[in-house]
Every structure is written in C-alpha cells, then in structure tokens.
C-alpha positions in Angstrom: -131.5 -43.7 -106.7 -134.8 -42.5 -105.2 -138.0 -43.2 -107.3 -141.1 -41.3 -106.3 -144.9 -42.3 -107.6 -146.3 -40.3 -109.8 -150.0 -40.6 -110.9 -149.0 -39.0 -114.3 -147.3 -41.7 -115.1 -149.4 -45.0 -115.2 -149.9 -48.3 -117.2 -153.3 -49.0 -118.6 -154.2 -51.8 -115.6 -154.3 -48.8 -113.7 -155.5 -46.0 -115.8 -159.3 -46.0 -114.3 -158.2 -46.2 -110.8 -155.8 -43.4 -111.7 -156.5 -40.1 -110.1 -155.1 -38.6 -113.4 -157.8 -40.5 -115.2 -160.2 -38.8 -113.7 -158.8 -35.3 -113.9 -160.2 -32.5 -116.0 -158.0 -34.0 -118.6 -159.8 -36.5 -119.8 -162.9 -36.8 -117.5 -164.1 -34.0 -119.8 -165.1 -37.1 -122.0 -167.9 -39.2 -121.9 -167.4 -42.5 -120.2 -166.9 -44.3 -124.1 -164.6 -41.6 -125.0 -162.5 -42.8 -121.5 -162.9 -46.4 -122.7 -161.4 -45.1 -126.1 -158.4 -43.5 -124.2 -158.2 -46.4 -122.3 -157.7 -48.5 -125.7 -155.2 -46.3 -127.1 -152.8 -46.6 -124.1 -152.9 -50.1 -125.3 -152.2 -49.3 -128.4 -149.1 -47.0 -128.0 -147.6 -49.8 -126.5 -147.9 -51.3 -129.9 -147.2 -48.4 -131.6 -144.0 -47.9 -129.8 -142.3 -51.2 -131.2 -143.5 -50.4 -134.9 -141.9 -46.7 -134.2 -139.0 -48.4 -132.8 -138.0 -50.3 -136.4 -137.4 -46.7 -138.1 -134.4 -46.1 -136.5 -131.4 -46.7 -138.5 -133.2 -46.4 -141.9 -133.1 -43.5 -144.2 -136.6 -41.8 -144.5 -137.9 -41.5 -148.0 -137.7 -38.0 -149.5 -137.2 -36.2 -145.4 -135.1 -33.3 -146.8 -138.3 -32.6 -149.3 -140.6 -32.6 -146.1 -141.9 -28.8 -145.8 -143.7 -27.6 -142.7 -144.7 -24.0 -141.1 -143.0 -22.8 -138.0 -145.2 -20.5 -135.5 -144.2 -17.2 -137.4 -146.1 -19.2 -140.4 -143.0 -19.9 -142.5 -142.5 -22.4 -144.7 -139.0 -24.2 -143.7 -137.9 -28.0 -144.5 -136.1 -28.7 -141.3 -135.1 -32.2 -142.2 -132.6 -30.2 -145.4 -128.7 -30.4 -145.0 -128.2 -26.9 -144.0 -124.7 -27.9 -142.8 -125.6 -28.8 -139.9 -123.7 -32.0 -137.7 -127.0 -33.5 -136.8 -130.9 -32.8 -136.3 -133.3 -33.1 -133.5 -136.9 -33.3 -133.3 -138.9 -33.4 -130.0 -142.2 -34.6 -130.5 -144.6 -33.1 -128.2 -148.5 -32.6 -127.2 -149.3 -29.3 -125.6 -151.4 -30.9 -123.2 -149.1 -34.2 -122.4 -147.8 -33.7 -119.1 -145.2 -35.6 -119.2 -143.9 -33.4 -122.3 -144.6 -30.1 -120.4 -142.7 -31.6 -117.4 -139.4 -32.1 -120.0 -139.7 -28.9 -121.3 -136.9 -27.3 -119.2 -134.4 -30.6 -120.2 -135.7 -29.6 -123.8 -134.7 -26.2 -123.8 -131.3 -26.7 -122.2 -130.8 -29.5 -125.0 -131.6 -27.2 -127.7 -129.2 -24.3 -126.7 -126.6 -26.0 -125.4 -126.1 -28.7 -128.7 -127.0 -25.3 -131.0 -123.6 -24.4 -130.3 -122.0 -27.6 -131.5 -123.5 -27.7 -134.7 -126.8 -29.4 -134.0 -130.3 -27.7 -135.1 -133.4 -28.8 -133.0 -136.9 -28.6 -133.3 -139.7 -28.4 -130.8 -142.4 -30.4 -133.1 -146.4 -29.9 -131.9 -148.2 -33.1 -133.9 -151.7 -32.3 -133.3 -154.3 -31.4 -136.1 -156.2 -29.5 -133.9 -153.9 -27.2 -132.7 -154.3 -23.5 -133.8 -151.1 -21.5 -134.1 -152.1 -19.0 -131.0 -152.4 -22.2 -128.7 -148.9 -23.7 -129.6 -147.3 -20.1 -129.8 -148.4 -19.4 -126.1 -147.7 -22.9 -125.1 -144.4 -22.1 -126.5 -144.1 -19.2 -124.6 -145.4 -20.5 -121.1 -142.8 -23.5 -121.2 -139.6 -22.0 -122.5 -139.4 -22.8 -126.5 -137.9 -19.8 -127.6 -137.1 -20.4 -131.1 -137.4 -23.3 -133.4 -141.1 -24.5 -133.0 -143.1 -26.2 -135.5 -145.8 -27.9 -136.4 -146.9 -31.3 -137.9 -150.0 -31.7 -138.3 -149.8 -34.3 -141.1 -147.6 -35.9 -139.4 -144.9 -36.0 -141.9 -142.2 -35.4 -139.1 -143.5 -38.0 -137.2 -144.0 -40.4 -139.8 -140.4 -40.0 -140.9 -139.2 -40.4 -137.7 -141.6 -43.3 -136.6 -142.3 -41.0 -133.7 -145.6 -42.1 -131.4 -144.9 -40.8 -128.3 -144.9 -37.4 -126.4 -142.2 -36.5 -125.8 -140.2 -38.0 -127.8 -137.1 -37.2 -129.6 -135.4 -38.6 -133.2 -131.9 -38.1 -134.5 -131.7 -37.6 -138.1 -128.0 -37.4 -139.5 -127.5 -34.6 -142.7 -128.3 -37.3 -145.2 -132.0 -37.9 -143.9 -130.8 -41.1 -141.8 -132.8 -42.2 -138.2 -129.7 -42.3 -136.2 -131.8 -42.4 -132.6 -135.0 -42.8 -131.9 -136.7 -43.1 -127.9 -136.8 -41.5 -124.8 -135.0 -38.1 -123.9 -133.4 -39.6 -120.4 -134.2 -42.5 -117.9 -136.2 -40.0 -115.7 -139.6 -41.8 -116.1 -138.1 -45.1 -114.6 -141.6 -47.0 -115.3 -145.7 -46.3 -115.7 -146.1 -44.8 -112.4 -142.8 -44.3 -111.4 -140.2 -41.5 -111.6 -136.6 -40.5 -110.5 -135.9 -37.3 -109.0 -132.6 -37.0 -111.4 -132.0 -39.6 -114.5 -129.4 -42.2 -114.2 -128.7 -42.2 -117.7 -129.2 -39.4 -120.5 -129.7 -41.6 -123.9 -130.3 -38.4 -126.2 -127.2 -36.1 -124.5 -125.5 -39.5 -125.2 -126.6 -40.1 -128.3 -125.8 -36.3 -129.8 -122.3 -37.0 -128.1 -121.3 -40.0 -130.1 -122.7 -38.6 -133.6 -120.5 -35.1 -132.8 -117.1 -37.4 -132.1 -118.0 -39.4 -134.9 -118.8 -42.4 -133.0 -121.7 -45.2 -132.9 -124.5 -43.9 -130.7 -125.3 -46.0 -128.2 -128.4 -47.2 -128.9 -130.7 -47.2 -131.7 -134.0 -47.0 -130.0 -135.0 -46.6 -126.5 -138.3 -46.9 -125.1 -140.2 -43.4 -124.1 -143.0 -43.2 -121.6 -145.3 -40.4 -122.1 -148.6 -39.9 -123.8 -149.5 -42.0 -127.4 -150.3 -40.1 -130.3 -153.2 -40.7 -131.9 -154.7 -40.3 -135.5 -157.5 -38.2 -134.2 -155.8 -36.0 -131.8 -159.2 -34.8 -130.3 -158.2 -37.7 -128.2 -155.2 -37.0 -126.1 -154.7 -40.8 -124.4 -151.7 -41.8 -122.3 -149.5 -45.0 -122.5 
C-alpha cells in the first residue's frame, strides 16, 4: 500500500518545522498563541484516551440532548426515532483533515440513510456563526443533516475530541463506536492514497446484521478540539 507525506498531518515534534505550521492557519497568531497550539496537540493525545473510555457506555440523558440544525430548528438527534443506529461526525470547518473526509462523509451518510441509519454532520465550535457553517456546508457537500454543538453536548456524550471524528450511538443512547472514520491517515505525517480498512463502514455493518462491531474505539488523527475554539490546534 503506497503512503505519501503529507504536511497536514504531523506529530507535535514536528509541528514548528511543519510547513503547515506556519501557514495562514495558524501563523495568523502570535508566536505564544503558536506555543499554545503547540500545547494542545499534546494534549489531544491525552484527550483521545479519556474520549476513548466512552465507548460502550450509555450517555446520561442523550435522547434529552436538544440542539439547532442550520435552518435554526430545534431537533434532539440522539431520540429513538426508529431509526437502526446514529451517526455523528464531529468536525471543524477549518480542520483540514475534516474538509479532506468530507466526500467519504457524504457518501456514508446517503448510502447508510437507506438502511435505516440517521447521520449527522456535527460543527463543535462556539464561534461559529450559522452563515459560516451553512456555506461550509455548501462548499463541501453536506447536504442535509447539519448541526451544531456549540456546548458541546454532542461531543461530550460521545467523548468525541477529534476532528473528524465519528460515534455510533445505538436507539437506546448507547456508545457503540467511537474513533476514526477509515485507516486513510496511516500516521502524523503520513497518508494512504486508499484505506486498508474502513472501521465505521465496518462498524455500521455489524450493528445492521446484528453483530458485535469490531471494535470499540479506534484512534482518529485529525485536529484536537479545544475548550476555546478561537484556537484551532492540530494533534
């Protein structure tokens, strides 16, 4: 399997070498405010073993959970609607490793509608206005089915700290998969031209014959949400 190098993808060690690093992404910072990015790649790491421990356990109260969509409706996407299974992809408009999944996303999302599962494209920052995430929306594909979480209730439920990331939640509220959406990203730094192994396809497959999933948790690679979201760090 070919794996290309990819400076969107790096680990910390190499973040201030990074070409990326120094893009208008985050170079629009002061050099603290890089030092603080810096420090929150290390702490996704982190972040990403607590998230891990959610899967498998019912969230407290998740069919209650009430969010807006684009349109500014009030919808509890979490709620037994009937539905075999739910999906949430975690993502940050500005996370380039979440805008470069957003065609697997889409394809996910209409293809697994028709078995019975309902997905939803989840923007976690605060500081996102509606008009940003609605043409964001509209630029990479997400057609229907967009919210925001700007509490971070979703993610919180979920145990979500990546973007992108995506959790399974079964009718009943329960974490049934929580991680990565395919092997893709091999590594910080390095990518494959086509995934060797596609956990959440995988995952939905098992839940919709009525089988274990496969895993539990996987490990994604992407960019580490943060509490203040003015902040957009990578891990």
């Amino acid at each position: 399997m070919q794996l290309v190098r990819d400076p969107v993808f790096v680990h910390s060690s190499e973040a201030v070498k990074s070409p990326w690093f120094h893009s208008p992404l985050v170079n629009r910072a002061s050099a603290g405010a890089r030092c603080a990015a810096l420090l929150g790649m290390i702490l996704g790491l982190a972040a990403t073993a607590l998230g891990a421990s959610t899967a498998g356990v019912r969230a407290t109260n998740s069919a209650a959970i009430e969010v807006q969509d684009l349109s500014g409706k009030s919808i509890k996407p979490l709620a037994d609607g009937g539905q075999k299974a739910t999906v949430l992809f975690f993502v940050m408009h500005e996370c380039p490793v979440a805008n470069a999944y957003a065609p697997e996303i889409a394809r996910i999302m209409t293809e697994y509608a028709a078995k019975g599962v309902r997905s939803y494209v989840v923007y976690v920052e605060s500081d996102l206005t509606v008009e940003k995430a609605r043409a964001h929306a509209r630029d990479f594909g997400f057609k229907s089915d967009t919210i925001r979480d700007p509490e971070h209730r979703l993610s919180k439920a979920a145990g979500a700290t990546i973007s992108p990331e995506a959790a399974v939640f079964s009718p009943k509220g329960e974490v049934l998969y929580l991680g990565r959406i395919d092997d893709r990203v091999s590594d910080f730094g390095r990518r494959r031209v086509e995934p060797t192994r596609r956990d959440l396809r995988l995952t939905l497959d098992a839940v919709l014959a009525g089988q274990p999933v496969p895993a539990r948790t996987t490990k994604a690679i992407g960019c580490y949400i943060p509490e203040d979201h003015s902040l957009k760090a990578e891990h």
